[in-house]
C-alpha positions as semicolon CSV with decimal commas, in nm:
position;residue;x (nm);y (nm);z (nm)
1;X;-2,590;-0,564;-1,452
2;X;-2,752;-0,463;-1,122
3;X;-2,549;-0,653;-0,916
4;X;-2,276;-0,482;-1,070
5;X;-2,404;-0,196;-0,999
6;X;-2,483;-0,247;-0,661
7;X;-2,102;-0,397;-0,603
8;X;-1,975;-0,073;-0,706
9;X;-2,174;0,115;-0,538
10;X;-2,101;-0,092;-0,211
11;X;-1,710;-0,007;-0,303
12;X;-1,772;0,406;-0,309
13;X;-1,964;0,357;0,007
14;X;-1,659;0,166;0,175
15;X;-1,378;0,404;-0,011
16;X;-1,579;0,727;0,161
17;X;-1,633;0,531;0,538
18;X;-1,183;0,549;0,511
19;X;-1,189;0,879;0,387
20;X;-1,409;0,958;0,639
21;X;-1,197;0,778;0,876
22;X;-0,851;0,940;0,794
23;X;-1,035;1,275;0,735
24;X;-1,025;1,263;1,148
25;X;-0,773;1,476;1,311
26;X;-0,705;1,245;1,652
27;X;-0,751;0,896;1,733
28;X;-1,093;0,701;1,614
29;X;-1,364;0,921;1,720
30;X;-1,543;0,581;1,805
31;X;-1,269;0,388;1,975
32;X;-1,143;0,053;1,857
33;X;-1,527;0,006;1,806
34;X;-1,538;0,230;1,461
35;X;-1,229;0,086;1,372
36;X;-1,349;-0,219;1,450
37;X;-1,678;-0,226;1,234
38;X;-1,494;-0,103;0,888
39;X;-1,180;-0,349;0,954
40;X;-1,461;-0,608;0,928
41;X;-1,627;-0,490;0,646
42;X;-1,316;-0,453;0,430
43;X;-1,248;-0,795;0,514
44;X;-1,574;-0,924;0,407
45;X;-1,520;-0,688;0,101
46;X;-1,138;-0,812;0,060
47;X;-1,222;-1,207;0,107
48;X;-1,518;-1,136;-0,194
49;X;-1,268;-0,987;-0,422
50;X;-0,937;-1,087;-0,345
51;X;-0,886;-1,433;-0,490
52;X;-0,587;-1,542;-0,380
53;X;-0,669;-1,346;-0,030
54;X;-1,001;-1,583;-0,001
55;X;-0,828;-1,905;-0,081
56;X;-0,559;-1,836;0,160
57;X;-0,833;-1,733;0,403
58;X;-1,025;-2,084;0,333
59;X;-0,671;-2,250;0,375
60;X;-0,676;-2,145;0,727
61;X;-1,042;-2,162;0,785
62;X;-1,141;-1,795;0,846
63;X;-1,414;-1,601;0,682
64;X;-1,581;-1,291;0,736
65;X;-1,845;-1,453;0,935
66;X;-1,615;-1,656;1,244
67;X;-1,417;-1,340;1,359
68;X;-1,547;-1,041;1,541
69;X;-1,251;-0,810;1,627
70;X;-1,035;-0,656;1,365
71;X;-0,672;-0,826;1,558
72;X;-0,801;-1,180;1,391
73;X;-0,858;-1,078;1,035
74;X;-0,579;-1,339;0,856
75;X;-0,241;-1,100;0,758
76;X;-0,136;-1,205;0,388
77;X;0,260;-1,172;0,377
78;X;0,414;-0,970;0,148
79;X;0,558;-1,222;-0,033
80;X;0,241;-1,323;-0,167
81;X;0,254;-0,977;-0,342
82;X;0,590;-1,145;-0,538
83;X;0,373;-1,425;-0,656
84;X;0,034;-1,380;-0,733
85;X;-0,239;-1,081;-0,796
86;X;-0,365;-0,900;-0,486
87;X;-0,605;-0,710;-0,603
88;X;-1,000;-0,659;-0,635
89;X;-0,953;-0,408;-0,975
90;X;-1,032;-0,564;-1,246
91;X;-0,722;-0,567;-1,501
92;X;-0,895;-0,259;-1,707
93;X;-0,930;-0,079;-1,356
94;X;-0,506;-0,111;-1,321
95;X;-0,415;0,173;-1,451
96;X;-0,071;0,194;-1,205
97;X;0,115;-0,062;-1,043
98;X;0,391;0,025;-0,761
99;X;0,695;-0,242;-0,763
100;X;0,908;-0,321;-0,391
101;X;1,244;-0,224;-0,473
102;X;1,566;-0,484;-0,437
103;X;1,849;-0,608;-0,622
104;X;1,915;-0,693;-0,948
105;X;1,744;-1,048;-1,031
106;X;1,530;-0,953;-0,740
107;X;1,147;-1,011;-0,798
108;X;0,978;-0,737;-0,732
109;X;0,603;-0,708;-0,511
110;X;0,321;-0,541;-0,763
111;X;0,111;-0,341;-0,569
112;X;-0,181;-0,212;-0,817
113;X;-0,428;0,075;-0,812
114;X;-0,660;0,258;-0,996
115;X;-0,786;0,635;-0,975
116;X;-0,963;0,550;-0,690
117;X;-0,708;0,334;-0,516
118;X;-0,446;0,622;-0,593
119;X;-0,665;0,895;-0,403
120;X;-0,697;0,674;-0,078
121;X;-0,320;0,607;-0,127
122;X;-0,241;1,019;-0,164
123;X;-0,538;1,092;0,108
124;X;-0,317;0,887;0,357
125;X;0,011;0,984;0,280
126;X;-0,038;1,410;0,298
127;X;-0,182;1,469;0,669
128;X;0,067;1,227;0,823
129;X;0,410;1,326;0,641
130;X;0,291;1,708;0,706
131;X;0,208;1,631;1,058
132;X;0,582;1,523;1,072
133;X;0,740;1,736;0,815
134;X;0,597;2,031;0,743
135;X;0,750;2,200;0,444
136;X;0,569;2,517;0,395
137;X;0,798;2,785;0,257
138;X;1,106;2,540;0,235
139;X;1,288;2,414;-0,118
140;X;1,221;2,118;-0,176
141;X;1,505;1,893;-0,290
142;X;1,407;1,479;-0,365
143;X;1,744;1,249;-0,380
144;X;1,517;1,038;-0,638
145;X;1,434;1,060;-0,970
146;X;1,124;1,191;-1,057
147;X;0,851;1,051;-1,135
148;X;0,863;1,016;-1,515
149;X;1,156;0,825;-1,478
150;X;1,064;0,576;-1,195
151;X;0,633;0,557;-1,280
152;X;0,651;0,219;-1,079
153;X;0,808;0,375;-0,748
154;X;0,578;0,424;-0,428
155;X;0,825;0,645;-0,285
156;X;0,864;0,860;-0,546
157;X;0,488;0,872;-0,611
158;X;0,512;0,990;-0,268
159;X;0,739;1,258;-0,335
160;X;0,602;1,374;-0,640
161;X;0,226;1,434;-0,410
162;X;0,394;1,623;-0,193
163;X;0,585;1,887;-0,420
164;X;0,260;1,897;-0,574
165;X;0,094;1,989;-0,289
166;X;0,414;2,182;-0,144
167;X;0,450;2,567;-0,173
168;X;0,740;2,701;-0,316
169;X;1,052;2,533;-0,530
170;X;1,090;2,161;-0,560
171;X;1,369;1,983;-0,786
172;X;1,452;1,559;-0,792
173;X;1,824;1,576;-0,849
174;X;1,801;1,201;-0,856
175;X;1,864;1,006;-1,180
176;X;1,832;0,571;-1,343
177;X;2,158;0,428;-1,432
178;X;2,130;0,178;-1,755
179;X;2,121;-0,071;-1,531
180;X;1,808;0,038;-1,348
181;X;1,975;0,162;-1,026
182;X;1,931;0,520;-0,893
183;X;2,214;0,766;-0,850
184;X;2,239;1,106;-0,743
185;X;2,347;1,396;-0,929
186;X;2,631;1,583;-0,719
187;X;2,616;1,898;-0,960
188;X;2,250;1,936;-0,966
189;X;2,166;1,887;-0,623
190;X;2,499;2,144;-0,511
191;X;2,292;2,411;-0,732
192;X;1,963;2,335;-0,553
193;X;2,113;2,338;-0,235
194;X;2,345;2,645;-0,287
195;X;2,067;2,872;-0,429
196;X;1,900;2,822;-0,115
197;X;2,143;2,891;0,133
198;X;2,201;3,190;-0,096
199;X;1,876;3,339;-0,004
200;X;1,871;3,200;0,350
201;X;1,577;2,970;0,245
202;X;1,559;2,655;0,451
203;X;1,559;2,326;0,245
204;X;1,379;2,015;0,294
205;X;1,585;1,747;0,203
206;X;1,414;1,380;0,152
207;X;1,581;1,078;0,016
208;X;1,713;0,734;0,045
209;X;1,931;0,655;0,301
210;X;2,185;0,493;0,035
211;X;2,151;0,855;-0,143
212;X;2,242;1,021;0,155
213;X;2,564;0,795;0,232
214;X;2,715;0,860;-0,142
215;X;2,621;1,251;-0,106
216;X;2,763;1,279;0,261
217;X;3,109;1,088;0,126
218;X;3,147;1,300;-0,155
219;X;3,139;1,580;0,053
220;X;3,360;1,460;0,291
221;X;3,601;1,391;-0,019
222;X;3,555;1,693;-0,161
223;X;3,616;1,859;0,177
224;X;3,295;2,096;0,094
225;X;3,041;2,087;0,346
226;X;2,737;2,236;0,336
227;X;2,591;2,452;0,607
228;X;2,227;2,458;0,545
229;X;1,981;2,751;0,676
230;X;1,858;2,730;0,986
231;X;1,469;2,537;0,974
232;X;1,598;2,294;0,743
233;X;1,514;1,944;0,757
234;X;1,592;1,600;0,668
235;X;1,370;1,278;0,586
236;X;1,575;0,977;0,505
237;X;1,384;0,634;0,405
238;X;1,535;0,279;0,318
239;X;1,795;0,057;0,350
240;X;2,143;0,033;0,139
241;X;2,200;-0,376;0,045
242;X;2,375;-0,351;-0,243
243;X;2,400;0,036;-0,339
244;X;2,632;0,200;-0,077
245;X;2,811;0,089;0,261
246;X;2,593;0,020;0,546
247;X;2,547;0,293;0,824
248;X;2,351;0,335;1,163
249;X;2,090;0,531;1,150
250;X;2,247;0,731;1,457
251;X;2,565;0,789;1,276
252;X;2,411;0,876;0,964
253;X;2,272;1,152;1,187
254;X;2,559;1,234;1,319
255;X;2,730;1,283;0,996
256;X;2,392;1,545;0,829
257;X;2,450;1,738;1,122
258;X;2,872;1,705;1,084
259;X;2,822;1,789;0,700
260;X;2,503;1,935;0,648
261;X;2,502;2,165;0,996
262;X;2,102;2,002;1,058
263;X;2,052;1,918;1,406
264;X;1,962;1,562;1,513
265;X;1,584;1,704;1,600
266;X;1,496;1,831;1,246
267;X;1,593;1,476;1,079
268;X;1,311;1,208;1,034
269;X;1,305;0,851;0,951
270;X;1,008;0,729;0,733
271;X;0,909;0,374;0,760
272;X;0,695;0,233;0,463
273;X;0,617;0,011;0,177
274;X;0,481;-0,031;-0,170
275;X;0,250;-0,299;-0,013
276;X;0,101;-0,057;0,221
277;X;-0,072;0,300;0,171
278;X;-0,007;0,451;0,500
279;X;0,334;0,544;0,618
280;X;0,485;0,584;0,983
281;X;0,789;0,820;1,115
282;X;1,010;0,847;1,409
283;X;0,942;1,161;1,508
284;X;0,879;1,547;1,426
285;X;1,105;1,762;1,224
286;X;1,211;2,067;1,510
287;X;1,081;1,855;1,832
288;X;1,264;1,652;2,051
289;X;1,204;1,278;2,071
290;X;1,051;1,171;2,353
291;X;1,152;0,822;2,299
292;X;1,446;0,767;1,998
293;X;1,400;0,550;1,729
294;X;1,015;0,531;1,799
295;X;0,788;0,495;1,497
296;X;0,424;0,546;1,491
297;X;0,174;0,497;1,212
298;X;-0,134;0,725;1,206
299;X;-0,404;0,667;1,429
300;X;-0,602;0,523;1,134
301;X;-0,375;0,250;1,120
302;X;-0,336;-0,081;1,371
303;X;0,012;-0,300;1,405
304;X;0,082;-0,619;1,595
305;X;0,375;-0,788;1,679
306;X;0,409;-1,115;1,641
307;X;0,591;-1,363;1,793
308;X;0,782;-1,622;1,510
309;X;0,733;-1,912;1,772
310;X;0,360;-1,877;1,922
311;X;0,201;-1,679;1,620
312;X;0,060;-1,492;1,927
313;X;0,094;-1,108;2,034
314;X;0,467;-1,092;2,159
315;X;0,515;-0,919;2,515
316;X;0,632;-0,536;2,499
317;X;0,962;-0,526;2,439
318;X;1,008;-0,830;2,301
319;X;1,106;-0,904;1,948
320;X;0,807;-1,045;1,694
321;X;0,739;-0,996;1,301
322;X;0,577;-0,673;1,287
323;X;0,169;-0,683;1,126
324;X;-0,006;-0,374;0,998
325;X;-0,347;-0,317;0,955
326;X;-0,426;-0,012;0,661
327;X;-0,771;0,016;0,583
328;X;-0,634;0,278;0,270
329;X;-0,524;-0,049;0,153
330;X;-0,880;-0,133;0,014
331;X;-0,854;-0,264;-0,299
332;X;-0,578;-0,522;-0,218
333;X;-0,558;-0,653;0,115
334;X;-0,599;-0,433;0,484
335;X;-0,367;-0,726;0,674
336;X;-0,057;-0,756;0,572
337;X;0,262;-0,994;0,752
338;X;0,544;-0,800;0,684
339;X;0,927;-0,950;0,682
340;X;1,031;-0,689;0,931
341;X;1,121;-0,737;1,306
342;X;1,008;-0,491;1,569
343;X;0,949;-0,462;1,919
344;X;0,653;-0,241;2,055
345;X;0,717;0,029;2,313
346;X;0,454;0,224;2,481
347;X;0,249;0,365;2,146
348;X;0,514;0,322;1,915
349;X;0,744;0,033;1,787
350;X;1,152;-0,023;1,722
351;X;1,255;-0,159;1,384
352;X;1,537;-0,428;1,444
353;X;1,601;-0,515;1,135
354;X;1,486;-0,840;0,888
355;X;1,347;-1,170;0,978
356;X;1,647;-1,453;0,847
357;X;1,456;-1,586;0,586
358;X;1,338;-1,244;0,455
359;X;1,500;-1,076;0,144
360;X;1,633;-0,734;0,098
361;X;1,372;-0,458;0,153
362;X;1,391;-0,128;0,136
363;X;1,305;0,227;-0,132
364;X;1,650;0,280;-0,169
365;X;1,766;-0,099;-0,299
366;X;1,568;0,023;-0,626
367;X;1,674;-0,173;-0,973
368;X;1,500;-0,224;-1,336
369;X;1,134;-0,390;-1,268
């Protein structure tokens, strides 16, 4: 009983050190060093509780004790996530699980959490999505369902935090087809949208980018586009395998702005994961890009890329498997291998798209779980 005890206390003590941690408003107060000393610890924590995390760890023989910088902690891939339990909750401690999203027949990543799991997870996602896209006096209109309807969504989790936390109106005009798949509804969303623009009210439109694409062409069909009010903005999210045809992300843009009248600055790309906690976007809604089709995650958060053939950092520029390191990912695993490829420029990174061997990914590919 006392070392239980003392094991959970040891957990609250590591859960506040990343509070603490993305509680800070710039980069690690400490350097790499703080970031550093409570990578290493959630490791140690991670190997102890993780099973299939230690024996993959042991596989490659790497424990908490033979590494001393955070870059060399072993990255589980997210395919492990398919297959097996990554988790330190017990089973009575699961009280939510968040599925990946993909086709039908797909098998879907189970990412699990508890209370406490759920407030790191919501701690993480608010100060970086309103350092990007502040919604403060905007309507806020979700191309999802909500959350009753899709409880093992991360994205829509997502969502519904932030029209809790948002001020003002919020509707999902998203619904789930019989056959699990998400669709948007045209007449719900045209009220949302219209009452808005009827009281000069800027919007704040997040979604899918498969949502956007069927929205967009039945606009253009209809031959009704919608001029939003000016300070609106747009966060799009996701891929479209198998739910609408494919579209660059720069002519996606160029068709909100064409239908929606939303210029290219107040439209954001989100880049995350149910396997991850922490989120990263592309830029500001309302400020030019320096750099476009950057992404950065938040300074609490560490990437590498990784080159397929050496399994070493690849050279700027040059295209690896991207590796993030998210401490709010406590209770299953900080270092996670992801399927995506990337390329790092300056302090941020280009997505180029999946690895050969890696299946679809992506919030808006979402079937029945």
């Amino acid at each position: 009983m006392e070392s239980e005890r003392q094991a959970v206390e040891s957990a609250s003590e590591l859960q506040e050190r990343v509070r603490a941690l993305i509680a800070q408003t710039g980069p690690d107060v400490d350097g790499d060093a703080g970031f550093n000393r409570l990578a290493l610890d959630l490791f140690r924590f991670q190997f102890e509780r993780v099973p299939i995390y230690r024996r993959v760890c042991e596989m490659r023989g790497v424990g908490p004790g033979g590494i001393d910088h955070w870059s060399r902690i072993p990255a589980l891939p997210t395919s492990a996530f398919k297959e097996h339990v990554v988790s330190s909750l017990a089973e009575s401690e699961r009280s939510r699980v968040f599925h990946s999203s993909g086709t039908t027949g797909h098998v879907p990543s189970r990412h699990y959490h508890s209370a406490g799991s759920l407030s790191l997870y919501e701690a993480s996602l608010l100060p970086w999505f309103e350092r990007h896209f502040p919604v403060a006096g905007a309507a806020l209109v979700f191309l999802t369902p909500p959350a009753d309807l899709a409880p093992h969504s991360s994205l829509v989790h997502m969502f519904d935090t932030i029209r809790r936390r948002g001020a003002g109106d919020s509707l999902f005009a998203g619904a789930v087809e019989a056959d699990g798949s998400w669709s948007v509804d045209f007449n719900r969303l045209a009220a949302a949208v219209g009452g808005a623009v009827a009281a000069n009210r800027p919007v704040g439109l997040l979604g899918t980018a498969f949502s956007f694409v069927h929205w967009l062409d039945h606009l253009a069909v209809k031959k009704t586009p919608q001029r939003l009010p000016a300070g609106s903005s747009i966060l799009e999210t996701g891929g479209y395998k198998g739910r609408s045809r494919a579209v660059a992300r720069a002519d996606l843009r160029r068709l909100m702005t064409k239908h929606l009248g939303v210029p290219e600055s107040r439209i954001v790309a989100e880049y995350g994961m149910s396997e991850l906690s922490s989120q990263a976007y592309d830029g500001v809604a309302g400020q030019t890009r320096q750099a476009a089709g950057l992404f950065r995650f938040p300074p609490w958060v560490r990437i590498r890329i990784i080159s397929p053939e050496t399994g070493a950092d690849a050279a700027s520029g040059e295209t690896g498997l991207l590796r993030v390191f998210d401490p709010a990912n406590m209770y299953s695993v900080m270092a996670i291998q992801t399927e995506d490829l990337a390329a790092s420029r300056g302090d941020g990174f280009e997505l180029l798209g999946r690895a050969e061997s890696a299946g679809p990914r992506g919030c808006s590919l979402m079937a029945a779980s």
